[in-house]
N, C-alpha and C positions, 0 to 999 in steps of 0.2 A: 707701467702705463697701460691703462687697461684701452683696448680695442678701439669701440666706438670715442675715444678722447684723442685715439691716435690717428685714427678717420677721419675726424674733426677738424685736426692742426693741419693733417696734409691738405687740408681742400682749403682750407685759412692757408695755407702758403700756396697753392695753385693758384688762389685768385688774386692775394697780394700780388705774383710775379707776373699775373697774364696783365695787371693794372701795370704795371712798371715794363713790362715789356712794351706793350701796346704802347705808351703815353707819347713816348716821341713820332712814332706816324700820325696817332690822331692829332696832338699839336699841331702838326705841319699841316693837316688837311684844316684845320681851322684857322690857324694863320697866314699859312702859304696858297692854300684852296688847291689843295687836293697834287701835292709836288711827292712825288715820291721819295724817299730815302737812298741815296747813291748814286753809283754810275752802270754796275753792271745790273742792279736793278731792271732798269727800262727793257733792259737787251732779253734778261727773263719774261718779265710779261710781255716783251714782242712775240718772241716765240712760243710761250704758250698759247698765247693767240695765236698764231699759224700752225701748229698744231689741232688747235678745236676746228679750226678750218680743213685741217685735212691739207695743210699747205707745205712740202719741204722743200720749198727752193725760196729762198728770203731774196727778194730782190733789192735790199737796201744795204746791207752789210758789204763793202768792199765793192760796193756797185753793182752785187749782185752775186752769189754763191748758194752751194746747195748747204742743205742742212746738216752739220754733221755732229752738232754739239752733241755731250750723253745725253740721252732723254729722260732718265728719270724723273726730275726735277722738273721739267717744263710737262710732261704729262701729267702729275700731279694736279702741276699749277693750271694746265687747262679745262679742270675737272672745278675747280678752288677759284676761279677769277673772281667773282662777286666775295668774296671776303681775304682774299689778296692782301690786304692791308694788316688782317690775323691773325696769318699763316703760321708767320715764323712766331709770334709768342706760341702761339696755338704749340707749336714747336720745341718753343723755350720751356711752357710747365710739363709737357712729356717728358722732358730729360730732366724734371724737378722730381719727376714721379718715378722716372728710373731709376734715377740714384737712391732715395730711399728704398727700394728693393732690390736693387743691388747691392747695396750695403748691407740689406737684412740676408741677403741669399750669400754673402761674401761671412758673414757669421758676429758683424757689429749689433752692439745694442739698438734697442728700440731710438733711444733716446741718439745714439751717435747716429744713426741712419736716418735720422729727422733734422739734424742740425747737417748734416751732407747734404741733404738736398738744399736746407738754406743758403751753405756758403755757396753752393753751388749758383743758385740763383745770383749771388751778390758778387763772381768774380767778374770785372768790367770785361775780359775778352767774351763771356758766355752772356753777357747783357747785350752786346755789339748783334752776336750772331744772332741772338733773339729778336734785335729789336728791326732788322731791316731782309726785305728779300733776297736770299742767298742759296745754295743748296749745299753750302757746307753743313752747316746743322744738320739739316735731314741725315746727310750722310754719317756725320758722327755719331748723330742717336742711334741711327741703325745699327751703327757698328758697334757699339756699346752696348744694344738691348741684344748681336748676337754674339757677344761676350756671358752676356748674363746666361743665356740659354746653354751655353756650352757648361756651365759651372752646374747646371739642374742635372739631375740622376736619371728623369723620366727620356724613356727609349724615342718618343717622338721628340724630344727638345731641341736632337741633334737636326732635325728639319726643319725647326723656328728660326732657328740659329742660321740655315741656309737661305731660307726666304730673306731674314733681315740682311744680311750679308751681300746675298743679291741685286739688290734696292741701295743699297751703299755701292755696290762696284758700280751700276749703273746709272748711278746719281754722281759721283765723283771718285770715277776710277783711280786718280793717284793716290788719295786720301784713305781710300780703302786698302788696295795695296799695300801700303805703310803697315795701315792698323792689321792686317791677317798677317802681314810678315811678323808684326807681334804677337799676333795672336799664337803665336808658332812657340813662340820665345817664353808666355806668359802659363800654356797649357802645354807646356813641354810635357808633362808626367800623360798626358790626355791628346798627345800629337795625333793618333790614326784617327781618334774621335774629331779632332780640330781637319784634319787633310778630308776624309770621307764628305764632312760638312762642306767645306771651303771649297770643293774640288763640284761639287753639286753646283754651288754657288757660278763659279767660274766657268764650271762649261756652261749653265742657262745666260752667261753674261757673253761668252765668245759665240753663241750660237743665235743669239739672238739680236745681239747687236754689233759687236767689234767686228764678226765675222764677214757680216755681209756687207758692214762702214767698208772696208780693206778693199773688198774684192771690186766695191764700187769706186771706191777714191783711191787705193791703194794706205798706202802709212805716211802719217805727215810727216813732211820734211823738216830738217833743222833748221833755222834762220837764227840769224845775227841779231834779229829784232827780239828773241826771247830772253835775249842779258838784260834789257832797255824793258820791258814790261812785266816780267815776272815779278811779282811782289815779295820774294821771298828771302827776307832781311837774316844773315845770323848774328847771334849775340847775347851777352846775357841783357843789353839793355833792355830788347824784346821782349824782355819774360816779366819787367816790372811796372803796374799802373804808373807809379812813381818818376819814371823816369819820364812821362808826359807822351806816354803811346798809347793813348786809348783801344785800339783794337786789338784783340789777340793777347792782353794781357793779364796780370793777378797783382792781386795787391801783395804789399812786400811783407805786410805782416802775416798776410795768410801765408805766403812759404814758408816765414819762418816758423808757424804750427805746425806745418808739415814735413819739413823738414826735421822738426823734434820728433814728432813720431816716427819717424822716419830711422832714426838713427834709436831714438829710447826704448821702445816695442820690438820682440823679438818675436812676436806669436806670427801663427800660418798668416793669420789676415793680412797684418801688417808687411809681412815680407812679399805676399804677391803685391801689395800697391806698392810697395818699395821698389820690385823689377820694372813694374806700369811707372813709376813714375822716373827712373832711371832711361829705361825706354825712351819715354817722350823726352828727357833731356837730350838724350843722343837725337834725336830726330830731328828734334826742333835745330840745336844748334849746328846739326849739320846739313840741312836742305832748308832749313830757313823758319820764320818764327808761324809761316800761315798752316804751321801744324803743332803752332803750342797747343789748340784744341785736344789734341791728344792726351793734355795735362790735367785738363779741368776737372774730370771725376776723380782722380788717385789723390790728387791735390784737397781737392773739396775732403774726402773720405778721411784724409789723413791730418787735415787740419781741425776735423771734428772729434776724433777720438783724442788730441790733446786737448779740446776742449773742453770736452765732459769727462775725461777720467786724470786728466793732468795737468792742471788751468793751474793752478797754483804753484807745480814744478816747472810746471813753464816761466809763469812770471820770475818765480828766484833764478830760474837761470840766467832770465835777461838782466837779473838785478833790480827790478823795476819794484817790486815790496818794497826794497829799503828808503822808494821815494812815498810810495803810501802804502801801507800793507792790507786797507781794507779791499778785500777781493770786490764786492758789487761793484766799487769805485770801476775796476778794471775793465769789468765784465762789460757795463756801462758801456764803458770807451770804448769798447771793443765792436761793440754792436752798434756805435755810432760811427766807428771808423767805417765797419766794413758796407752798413749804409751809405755813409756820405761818396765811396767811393764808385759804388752801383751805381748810386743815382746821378752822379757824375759822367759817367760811360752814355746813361739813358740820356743825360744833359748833352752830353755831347753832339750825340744821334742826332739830336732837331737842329744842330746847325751844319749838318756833313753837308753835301753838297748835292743835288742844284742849290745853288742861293738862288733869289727872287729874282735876282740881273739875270743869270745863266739860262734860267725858265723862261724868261720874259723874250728872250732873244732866241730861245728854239720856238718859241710861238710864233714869234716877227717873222720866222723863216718859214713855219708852217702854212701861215696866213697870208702872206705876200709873194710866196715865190710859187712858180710851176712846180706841178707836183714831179717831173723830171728833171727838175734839179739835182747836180750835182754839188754837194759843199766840201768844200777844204778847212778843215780844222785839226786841231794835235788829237793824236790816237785817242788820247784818254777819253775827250768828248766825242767819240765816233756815235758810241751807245746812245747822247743824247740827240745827235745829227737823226741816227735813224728811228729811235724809240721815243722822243718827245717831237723832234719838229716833221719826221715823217718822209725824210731826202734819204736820198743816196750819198752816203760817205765814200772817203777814198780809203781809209782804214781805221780800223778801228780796236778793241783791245781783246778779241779772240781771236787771236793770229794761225790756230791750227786749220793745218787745209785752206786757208787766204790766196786769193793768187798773187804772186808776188809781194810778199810782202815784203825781204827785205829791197826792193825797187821801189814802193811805194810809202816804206818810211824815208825813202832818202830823199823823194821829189814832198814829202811833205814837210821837211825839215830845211830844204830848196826854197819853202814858201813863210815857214812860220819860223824861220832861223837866219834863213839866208840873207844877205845883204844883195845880190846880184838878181836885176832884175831880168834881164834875158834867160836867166836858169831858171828863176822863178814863172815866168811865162810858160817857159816850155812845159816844165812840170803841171802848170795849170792845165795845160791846151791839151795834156800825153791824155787825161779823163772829161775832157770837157766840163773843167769847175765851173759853175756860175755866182759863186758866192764864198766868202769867206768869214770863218767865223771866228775872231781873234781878241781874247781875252789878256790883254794889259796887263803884264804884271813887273816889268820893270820899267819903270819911271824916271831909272835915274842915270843911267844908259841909251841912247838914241839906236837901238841896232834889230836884228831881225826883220817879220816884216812891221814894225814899227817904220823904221827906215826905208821903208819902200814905197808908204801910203803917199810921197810928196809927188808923186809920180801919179800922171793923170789915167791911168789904165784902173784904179782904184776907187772907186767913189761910194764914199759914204752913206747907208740907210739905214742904221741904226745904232743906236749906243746910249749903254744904262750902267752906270756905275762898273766905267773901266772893261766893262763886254759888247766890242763892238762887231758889225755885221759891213760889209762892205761888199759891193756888187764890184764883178772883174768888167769891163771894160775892155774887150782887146782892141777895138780903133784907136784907144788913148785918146777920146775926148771928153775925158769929165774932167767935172771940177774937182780939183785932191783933194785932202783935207787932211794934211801933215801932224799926223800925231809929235812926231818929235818936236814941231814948232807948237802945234798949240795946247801940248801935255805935257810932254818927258820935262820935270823940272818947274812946272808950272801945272794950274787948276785949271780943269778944263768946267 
């Protein structure tokens, strides 16, 4: 494949994937009018906002704490706010462009190292991270581009490799961690080279930020509240689009390419992405699947070299010739599945959540309550209490360094659980809630604070499709308006 043909494709697959990554935020901003994608979303561009400001003390998070998230990611973002919305594709075709040279720098053909960046493009967990604000991405590309540099011969590479490495520990310390611990594992024969680098990397990361978080907060504490909110699922159903997990996963026919080469290929190349992706098996399935990312390049890389040097022993293996033997037929299918499955993930994206109700009701709260409001809602929505409607939560889903947190999941589980209303009172009165924001979702059951709205200390000021807002009352003279009488069980 001669040069400028191969320049070509790649900027023909950059812009295909920046269009496919992009499409679910612009959607939502043409549909929804301008709703972001997610939950911990909002909580990023808060903080990158109070950063541009020159601001580290957030006074809305847990009703108010100092700044301690990494900063990579929110610095970035406070440089980036006016295209915000084209970050992470912006993001997504870097690590389209990584992969093909990392493939070519790993010693694949021209042609395997073009089709790795496509599958790469088209596995639904790397369409996810693409398609909405996060700073796992950032951190994986980083980590990945200083992988690449460690594999380069030239005497400064070992410094590229440090800078990127740095920018991932600092962007998402645990995920980085992980990946250098592999990196340890993968550049075994190249370890002083991988420590010299890593060890650059680590102290500009403890000396300029860990170092001084510590001496000013001390080390977060353990809480009981980190079983209940860490996201991180093991399993192998984890690992498959198919089993109806959009985020974080691969399609099943792509492992099985990969895994063919995996096992079929004996050459150098093949056996380092066979450790990488052995690796990431262990990892994922042992601290949970929000580090199948680890997988997505060795996976991509290995599912492309059975495509273009083994497509055909592929198929007889799976037996699938003796149903049609014409290969295009296959090839066809193949490119439609792993289509149908991207665009899928990207489908996904424009209905993740806020929905239009959940929006509509951090506005109601933004536009009608004092701006010292306090609101009580479940953890999960804390991000949109303080990053869409603009209040003070009681908690919310960065629980490091929180004060008290597990005290203030238990008085909010008091509120959004509890059936007792003198616990529930207290709990309110411990932060001075003024508002509560309580999202319906069992209709068929009478219980939590469902069961407590009959009670006049509750009264009603908004609700949109099962997302409602209630003002606390502590004189207990309003009028109730008994969800269990005029919902659970019945159309309200």
């Amino acid at each position: 494949m001669r040069c400028d043909d191969l320049n070509k494709r790649l900027v023909l697959l950059a812009v295909f994937f920046f269009l496919l990554f992009s499409a679910p935020q612009f959607l939502r901003n043409y549909v929804y009018g301008g709703t972001i994608i997610g939950t911990t979303s909002y909580y990023h561009v808060r903080m990158a906002e109070m950063i541009s400001k020159n601001q580290l003390y957030d006074p809305l998070s847990f009703g108010g704490r100092f700044y301690t998230y990494p900063p990579g990611f929110h610095l970035l973002l406070s440089f980036l706010l006016p295209i915000k919305d084209f970050l992470l594709p912006l993001f997504g075709i870097g690590g389209i462009i990584l992969a093909y040279y990392f493939a070519r720098q790993l010693g694949l053909s021209d042609e395997e190292s073009l089709f790795s960046a496509a599958l790469l493009g088209l596995i639904p967990g790397y369409v996810y991270l693409s398609g909405h604000l996060n700073p796992r991405l950032p951190a994986i590309l980083c980590l990945i581009a200083s992988y690449y540099f460690l594999m380069r011969k030239e005497p400064e590479a070992k410094y590229y490799a440090s800078v990127f490495y740095a920018f991932s520990l600092i962007t998402h310390p645990f995920a980085a961690t992980v990946g250098g611990i592999m990196a340890f594992l993968l550049f075994w024969r190249n370890k002083k080279r991988v420590l010299v680098s890593y060890s650059l990397s680590a102290s500009l990361f403890i000396l300029a930020w860990l170092l001084p978080l510590v001496m000013s907060h001390g080390l977060p504490s353990r809480v009981d509240f980190y079983t209940v909110y860490i996201e991180l699922k093991s399993g192998i159903q984890y690992f498959v689009f198919e089993a109806r997990v959009v985020s974080d996963t691969i399609g099943a026919f792509t492992w099985l390419m990969a895994l063919y080469s995996a096992f079929k290929f004996k050459t150098k190349q093949v056996n380092f992405l066979k450790l990488w992706l052995f690796l990431g098996i262990v990892v994922s399935l042992s601290i949970g699947n929000r580090l199948n990312e680890m997988l997505y390049f060795p996976i991509a890389m290995l599912a492309a070299k059975t495509f273009v040097t083994s497509w055909h022993k592929f198929l007889d293996t799976l037996h699938l010739t003796y149903f049609v033997q014409d290969l295009k037929f296959w090839t066809a299918l193949f490119f439609i599945y792993s289509s149908i499955i991207g665009i899928l993930a990207a489908g996904a994206l424009l209905y993740f959540p806020p929905s239009p109700a959940e929006y509509h009701a951090m506005e109601w709260i933004k536009d009608n309550t004092p701006k010292n409001a306090v609101i009580m809602g479940y953890w999960q929505d804390g991000h949109w209490i303080s990053g869409i409607a603009e209040r003070k939560n009681v908690i919310d889903a960065y629980a490091e360094y929180g004060p008290n947190v597990d005290e203030r999941y238990q008085d909010m589980l008091n509120v959004m659980e509890g059936t007792d209303l003198d616990r529930a009172l207290n709990s309110l009165k411990k932060y001075n809630v003024s508002y509560i924001y309580y999202p319906l979702i069992n209709t068929i059951y009478c219980d939590g604070f469902t069961s407590l709205t009959k009670y006049s200390y509750f009264k009603l000021v908004f609700h949109e499709d099962h997302k409602f807002v209630y003002k606390v009352d502590y004189s207990g003279k309003s009028q109730p308006f008994d969800l269990c009488k005029n919902y659970v069980n019945n159309t309200l």
